[in-house]
VMD Tcl script that builds the backbone (N, CA, C; Angstrom):
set m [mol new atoms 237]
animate dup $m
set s [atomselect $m all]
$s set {name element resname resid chain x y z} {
  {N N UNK 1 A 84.241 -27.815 11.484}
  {CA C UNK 1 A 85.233 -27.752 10.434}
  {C C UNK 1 A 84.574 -27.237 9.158}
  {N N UNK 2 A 85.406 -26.410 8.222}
  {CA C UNK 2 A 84.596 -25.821 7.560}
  {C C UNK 2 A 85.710 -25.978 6.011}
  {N N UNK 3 A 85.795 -27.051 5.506}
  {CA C UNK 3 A 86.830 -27.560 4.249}
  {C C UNK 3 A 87.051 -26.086 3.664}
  {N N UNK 4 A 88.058 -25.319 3.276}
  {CA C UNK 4 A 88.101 -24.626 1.784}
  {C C UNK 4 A 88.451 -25.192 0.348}
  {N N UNK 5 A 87.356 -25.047 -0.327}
  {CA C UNK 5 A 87.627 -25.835 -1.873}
  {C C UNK 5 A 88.166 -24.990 -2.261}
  {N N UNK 6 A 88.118 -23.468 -2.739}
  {CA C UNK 6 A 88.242 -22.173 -3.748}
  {C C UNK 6 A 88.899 -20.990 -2.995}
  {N N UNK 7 A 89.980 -20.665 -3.274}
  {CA C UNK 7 A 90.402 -19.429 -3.071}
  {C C UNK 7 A 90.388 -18.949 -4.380}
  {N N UNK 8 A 89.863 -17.445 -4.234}
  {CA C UNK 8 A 89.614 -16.626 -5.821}
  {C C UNK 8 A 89.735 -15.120 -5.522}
  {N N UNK 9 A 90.777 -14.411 -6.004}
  {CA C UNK 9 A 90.540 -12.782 -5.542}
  {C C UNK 9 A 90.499 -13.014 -3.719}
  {N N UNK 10 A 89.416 -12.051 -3.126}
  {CA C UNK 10 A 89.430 -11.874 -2.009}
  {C C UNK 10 A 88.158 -13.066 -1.711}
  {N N UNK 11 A 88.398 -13.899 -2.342}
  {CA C UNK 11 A 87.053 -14.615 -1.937}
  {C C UNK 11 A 87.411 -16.118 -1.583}
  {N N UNK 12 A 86.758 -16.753 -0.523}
  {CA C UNK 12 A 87.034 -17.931 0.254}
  {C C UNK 12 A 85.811 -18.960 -0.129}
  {N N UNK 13 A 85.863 -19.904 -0.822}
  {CA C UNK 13 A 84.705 -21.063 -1.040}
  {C C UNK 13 A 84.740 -22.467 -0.414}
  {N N UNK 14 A 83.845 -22.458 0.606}
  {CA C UNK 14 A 84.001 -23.384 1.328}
  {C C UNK 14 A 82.374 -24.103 1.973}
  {N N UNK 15 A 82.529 -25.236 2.532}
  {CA C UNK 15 A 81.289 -26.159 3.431}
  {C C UNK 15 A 81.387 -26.010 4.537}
  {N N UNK 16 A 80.621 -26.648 5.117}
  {CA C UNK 16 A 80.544 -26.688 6.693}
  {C C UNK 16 A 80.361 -28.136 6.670}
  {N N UNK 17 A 80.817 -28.990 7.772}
  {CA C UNK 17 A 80.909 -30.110 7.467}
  {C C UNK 17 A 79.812 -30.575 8.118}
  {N N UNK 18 A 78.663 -29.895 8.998}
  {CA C UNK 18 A 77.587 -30.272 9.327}
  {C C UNK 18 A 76.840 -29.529 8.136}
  {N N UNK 19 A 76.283 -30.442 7.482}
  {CA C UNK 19 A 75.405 -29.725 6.082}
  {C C UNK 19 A 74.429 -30.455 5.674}
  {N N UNK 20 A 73.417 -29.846 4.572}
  {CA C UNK 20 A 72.431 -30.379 4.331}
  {C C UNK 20 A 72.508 -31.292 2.710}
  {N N UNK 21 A 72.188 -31.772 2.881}
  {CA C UNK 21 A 72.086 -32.968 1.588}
  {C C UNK 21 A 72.442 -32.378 0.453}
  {N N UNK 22 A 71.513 -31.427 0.117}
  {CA C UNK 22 A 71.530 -30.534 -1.191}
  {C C UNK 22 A 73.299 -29.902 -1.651}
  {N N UNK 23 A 74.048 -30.262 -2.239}
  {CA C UNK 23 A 75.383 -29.782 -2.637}
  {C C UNK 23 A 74.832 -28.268 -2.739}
  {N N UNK 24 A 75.716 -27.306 -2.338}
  {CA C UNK 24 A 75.743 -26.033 -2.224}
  {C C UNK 24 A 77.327 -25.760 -1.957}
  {N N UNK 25 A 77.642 -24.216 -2.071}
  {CA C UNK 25 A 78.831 -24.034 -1.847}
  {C C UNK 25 A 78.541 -22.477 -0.942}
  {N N UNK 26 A 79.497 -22.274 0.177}
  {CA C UNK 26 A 79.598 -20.605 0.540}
  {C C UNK 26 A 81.003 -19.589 0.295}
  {N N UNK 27 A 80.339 -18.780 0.143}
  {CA C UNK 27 A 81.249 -17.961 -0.264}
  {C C UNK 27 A 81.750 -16.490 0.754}
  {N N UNK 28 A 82.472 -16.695 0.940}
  {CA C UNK 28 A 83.055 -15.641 2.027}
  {C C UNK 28 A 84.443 -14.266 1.578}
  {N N UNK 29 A 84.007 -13.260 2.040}
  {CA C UNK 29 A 85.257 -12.187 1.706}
  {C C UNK 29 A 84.611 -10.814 2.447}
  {N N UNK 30 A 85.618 -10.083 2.945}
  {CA C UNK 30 A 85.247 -8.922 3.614}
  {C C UNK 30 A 84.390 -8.259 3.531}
  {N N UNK 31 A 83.569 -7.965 2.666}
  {CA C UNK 31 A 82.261 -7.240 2.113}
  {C C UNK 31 A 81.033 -8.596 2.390}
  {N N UNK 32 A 80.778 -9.508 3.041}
  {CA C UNK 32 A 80.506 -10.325 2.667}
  {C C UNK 32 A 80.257 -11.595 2.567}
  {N N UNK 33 A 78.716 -12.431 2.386}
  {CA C UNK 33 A 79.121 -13.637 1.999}
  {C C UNK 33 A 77.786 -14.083 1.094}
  {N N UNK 34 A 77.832 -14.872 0.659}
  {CA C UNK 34 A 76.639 -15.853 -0.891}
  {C C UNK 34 A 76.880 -17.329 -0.341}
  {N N UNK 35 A 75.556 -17.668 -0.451}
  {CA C UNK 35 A 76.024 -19.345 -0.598}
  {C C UNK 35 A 74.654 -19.905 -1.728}
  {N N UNK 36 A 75.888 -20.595 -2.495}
  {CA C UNK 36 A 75.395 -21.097 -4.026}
  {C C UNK 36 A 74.739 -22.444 -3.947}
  {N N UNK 37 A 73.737 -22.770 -4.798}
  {CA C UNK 37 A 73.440 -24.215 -4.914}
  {C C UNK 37 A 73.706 -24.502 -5.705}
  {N N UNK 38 A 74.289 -25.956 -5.944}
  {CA C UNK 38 A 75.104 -26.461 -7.039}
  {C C UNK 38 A 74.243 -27.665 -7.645}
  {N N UNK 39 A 72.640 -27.988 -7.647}
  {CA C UNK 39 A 72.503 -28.620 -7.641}
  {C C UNK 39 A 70.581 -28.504 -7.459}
  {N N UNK 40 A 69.546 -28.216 -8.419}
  {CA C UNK 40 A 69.947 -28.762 -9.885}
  {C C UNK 40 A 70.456 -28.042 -10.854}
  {N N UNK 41 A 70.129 -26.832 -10.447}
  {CA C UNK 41 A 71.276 -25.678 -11.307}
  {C C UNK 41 A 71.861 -25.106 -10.298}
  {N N UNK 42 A 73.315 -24.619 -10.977}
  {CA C UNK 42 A 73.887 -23.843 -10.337}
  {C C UNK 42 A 72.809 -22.626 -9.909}
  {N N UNK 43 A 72.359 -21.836 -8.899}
  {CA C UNK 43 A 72.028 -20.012 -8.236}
  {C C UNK 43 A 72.059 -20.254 -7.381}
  {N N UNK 44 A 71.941 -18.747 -7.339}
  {CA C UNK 44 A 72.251 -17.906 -5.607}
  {C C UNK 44 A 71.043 -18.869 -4.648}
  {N N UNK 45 A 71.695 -18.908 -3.620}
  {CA C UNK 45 A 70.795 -19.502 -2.954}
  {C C UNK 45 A 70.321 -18.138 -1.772}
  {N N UNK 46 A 71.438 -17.249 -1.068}
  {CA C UNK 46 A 71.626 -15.895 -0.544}
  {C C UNK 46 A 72.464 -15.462 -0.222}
  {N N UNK 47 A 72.189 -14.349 -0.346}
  {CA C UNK 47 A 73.470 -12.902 -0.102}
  {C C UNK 47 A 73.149 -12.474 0.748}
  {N N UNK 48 A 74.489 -11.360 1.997}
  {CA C UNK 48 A 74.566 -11.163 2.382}
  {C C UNK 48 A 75.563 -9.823 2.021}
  {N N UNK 49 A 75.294 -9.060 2.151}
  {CA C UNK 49 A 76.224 -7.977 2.065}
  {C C UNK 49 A 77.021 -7.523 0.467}
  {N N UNK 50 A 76.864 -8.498 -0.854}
  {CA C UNK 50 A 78.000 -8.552 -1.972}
  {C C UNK 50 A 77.069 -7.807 -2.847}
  {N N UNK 51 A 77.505 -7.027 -3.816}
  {CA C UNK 51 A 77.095 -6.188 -4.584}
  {C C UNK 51 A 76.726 -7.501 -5.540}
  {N N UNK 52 A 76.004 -6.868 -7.106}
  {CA C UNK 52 A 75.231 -7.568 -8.012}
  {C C UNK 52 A 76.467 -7.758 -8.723}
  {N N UNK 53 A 77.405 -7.028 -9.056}
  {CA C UNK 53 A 78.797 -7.047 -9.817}
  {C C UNK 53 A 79.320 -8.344 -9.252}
  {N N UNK 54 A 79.591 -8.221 -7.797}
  {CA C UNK 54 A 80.055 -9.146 -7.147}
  {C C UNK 54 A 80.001 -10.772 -7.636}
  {N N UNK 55 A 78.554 -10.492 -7.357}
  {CA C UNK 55 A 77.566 -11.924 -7.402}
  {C C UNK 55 A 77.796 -12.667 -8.455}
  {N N UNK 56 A 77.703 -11.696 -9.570}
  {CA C UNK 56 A 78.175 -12.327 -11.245}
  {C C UNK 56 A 78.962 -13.058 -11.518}
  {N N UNK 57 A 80.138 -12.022 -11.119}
  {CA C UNK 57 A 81.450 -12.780 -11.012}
  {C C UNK 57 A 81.648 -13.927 -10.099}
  {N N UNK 58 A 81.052 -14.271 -9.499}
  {CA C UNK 58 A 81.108 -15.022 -8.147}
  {C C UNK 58 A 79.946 -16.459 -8.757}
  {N N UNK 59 A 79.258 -16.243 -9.525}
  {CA C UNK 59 A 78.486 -17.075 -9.798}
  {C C UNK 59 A 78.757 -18.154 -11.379}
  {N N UNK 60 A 79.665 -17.138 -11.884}
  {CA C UNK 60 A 80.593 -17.316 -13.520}
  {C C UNK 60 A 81.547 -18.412 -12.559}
  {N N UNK 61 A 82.598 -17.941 -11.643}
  {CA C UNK 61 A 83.446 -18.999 -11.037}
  {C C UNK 61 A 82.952 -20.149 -10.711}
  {N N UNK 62 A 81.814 -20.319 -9.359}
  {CA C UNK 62 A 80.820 -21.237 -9.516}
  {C C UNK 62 A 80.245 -21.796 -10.659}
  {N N UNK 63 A 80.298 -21.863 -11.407}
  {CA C UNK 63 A 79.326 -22.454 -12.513}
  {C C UNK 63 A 80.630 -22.929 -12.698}
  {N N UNK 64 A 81.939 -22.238 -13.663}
  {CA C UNK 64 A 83.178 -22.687 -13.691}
  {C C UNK 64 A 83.696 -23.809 -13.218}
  {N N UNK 65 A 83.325 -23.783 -11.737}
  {CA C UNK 65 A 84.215 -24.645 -11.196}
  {C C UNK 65 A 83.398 -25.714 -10.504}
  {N N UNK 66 A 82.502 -25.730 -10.758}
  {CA C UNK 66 A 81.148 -26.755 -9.923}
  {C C UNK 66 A 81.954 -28.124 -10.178}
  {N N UNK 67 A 82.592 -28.724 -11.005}
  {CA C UNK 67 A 82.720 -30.229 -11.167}
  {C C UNK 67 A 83.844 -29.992 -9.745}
  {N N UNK 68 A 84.789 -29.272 -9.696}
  {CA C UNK 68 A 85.439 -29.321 -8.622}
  {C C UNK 68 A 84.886 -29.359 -7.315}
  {N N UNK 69 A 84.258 -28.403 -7.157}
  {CA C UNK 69 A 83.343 -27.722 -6.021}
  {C C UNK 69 A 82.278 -29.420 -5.791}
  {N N UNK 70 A 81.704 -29.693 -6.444}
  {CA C UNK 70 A 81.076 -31.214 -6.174}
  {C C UNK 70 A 81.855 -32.357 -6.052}
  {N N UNK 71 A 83.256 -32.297 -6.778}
  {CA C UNK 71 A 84.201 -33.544 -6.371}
  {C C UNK 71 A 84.739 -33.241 -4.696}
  {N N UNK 72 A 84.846 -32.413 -4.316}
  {CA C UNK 72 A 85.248 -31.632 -2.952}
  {C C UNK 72 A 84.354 -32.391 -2.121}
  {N N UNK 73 A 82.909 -31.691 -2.137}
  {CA C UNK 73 A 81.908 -32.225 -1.621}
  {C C UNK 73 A 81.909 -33.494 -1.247}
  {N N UNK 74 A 81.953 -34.485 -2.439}
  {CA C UNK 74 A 81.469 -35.964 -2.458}
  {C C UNK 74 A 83.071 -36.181 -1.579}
  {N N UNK 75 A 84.082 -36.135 -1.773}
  {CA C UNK 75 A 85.038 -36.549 -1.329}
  {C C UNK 75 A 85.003 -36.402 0.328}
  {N N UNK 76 A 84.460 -34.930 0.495}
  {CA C UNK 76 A 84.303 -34.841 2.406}
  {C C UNK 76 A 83.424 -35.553 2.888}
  {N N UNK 77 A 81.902 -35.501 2.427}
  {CA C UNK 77 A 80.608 -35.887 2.810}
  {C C UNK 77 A 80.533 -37.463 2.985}
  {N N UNK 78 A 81.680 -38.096 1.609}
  {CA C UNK 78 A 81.045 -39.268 1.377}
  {C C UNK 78 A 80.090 -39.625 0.836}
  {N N UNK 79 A 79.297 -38.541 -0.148}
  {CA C UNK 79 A 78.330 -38.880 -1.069}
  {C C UNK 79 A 78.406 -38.702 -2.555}
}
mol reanalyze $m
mol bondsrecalc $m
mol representation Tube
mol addrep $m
C-alpha cells in the first residue's frame, strides 16, 4: 500500500507503507520520480528522471507542506 498525501500539478506524493524510520516523502509524475527527506532538513534525497526546474518546484511544495506531509506520516506509521 502506498498512502497518497499530495496531489500537485502532474505530481503524486506519497509512502510506502513498508518504510524506513527516517520521515521522507516520494514523489511521482510521468517524467519521473524524487524522494525527499523530511527530516532533519527538508532535501533531495534522489532523482530519477525530473529536471532541476522540476526539483525546485517540487522541493518549495515539500518544504511548504512538510507539517502535512509528517502529520500523514505519523498518522499511517503510528509514530
Amino acid at each position: 500500500m502506498s498512502p497518497t498525501v499530495l496531489r500537485w500539478k502532474d505530481y503524486r506524493f506519497f509512502f510506502f507503507s513498508r518504510e524506513e524510520e527516517r520521515v521522507h516523502v516520494h514523489v511521482y509524475c510521468p517524467q519521473g520520480e524524487a524522494k525527499f527527506w523530511l527530516e532533519p532538513d527538508v532535501v533531495l534525497a534522489r532523482n530519477h528522471g525530473l529536471s532541476d526546474r522540476q526539483l525546485s518546484e517540487l522541493l518549495h511544495v515539500v518544504k511548504e507542506r512538510s507539517d502535512d506531509i509528517r502529520n500523514a506520516w505519523r498518522l499511517h506509521f503510528g509514530r
